[in-house]
N, C-alpha and C positions, 0 to 999 in steps of 0.2 A: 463528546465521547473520548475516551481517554485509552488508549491503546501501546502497544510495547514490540517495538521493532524483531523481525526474528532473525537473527544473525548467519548467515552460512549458507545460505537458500538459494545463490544464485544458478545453480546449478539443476533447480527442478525447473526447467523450462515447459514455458507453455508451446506445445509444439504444434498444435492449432490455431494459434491467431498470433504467432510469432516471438513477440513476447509478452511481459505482463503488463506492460504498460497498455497495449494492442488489446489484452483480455480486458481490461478494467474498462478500457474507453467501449468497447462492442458492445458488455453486459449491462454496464452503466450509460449506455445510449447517451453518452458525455465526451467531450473532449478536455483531455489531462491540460491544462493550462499551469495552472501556480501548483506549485506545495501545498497540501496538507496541512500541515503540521501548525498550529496556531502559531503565531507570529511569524510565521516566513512568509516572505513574498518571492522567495526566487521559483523559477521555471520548475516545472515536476520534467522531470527525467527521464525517472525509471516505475514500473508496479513494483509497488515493496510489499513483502510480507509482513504482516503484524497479528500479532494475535490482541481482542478484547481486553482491558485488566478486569477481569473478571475469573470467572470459572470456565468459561468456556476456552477448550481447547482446539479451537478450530482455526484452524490460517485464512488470513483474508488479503486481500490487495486493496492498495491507496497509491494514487501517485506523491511522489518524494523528489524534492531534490538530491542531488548526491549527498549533500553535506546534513539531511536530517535522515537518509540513508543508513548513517556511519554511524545513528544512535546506538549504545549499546541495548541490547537485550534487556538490560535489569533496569533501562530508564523507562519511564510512562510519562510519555504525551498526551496532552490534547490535540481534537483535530477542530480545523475551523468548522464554524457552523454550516451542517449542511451539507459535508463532507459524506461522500458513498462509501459505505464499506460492498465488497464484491469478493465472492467465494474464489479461493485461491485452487477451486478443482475445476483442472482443464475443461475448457467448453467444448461443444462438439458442433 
């Protein structure tokens, strides 16, 4: 799946499960280990927001290292196989 970092977002916290990182691992019954983002291997860090490259304009969460965090907005990634996308609306 091939997705596009969304820039400037650090600021919608998820104020029920602490942060996004915290939402991604609850809703995805997973624990954030590696990156995402095809070819990294460094630690996930942070839940990053990205949206689909597609039509859909919906925000999702992946865990990221900082350094595939910092992708710009206009790049599109792949993520590794297998990779969970998780709705970026607060859980409750």
């Amino acid at each position: 799946m091939k997705v596009k970092n969304l820039n400037g977002t650090s600021a919608n916290a998820c104020k029920k499960c602490g942060s996004w990182l915290a939402h991604w691992e609850k809703l995805s019954g997973k624990t954030a280990k590696t990156c995402c983002c095809k070819g990294c291997a460094n630690d996930a860090k942070v839940g990053a927001h990205v949206q689909k490259d597609t039509t859909d304009m919906s925000w999702y969460i992946i865990p990221l290292c900082h350094a595939c965090n910092k992708k710009p907005s206009t790049e599109v990634f792949e993520l590794n196989t297998g990779s969970t996308l998780e709705s970026a609306v607060a859980c409750s």
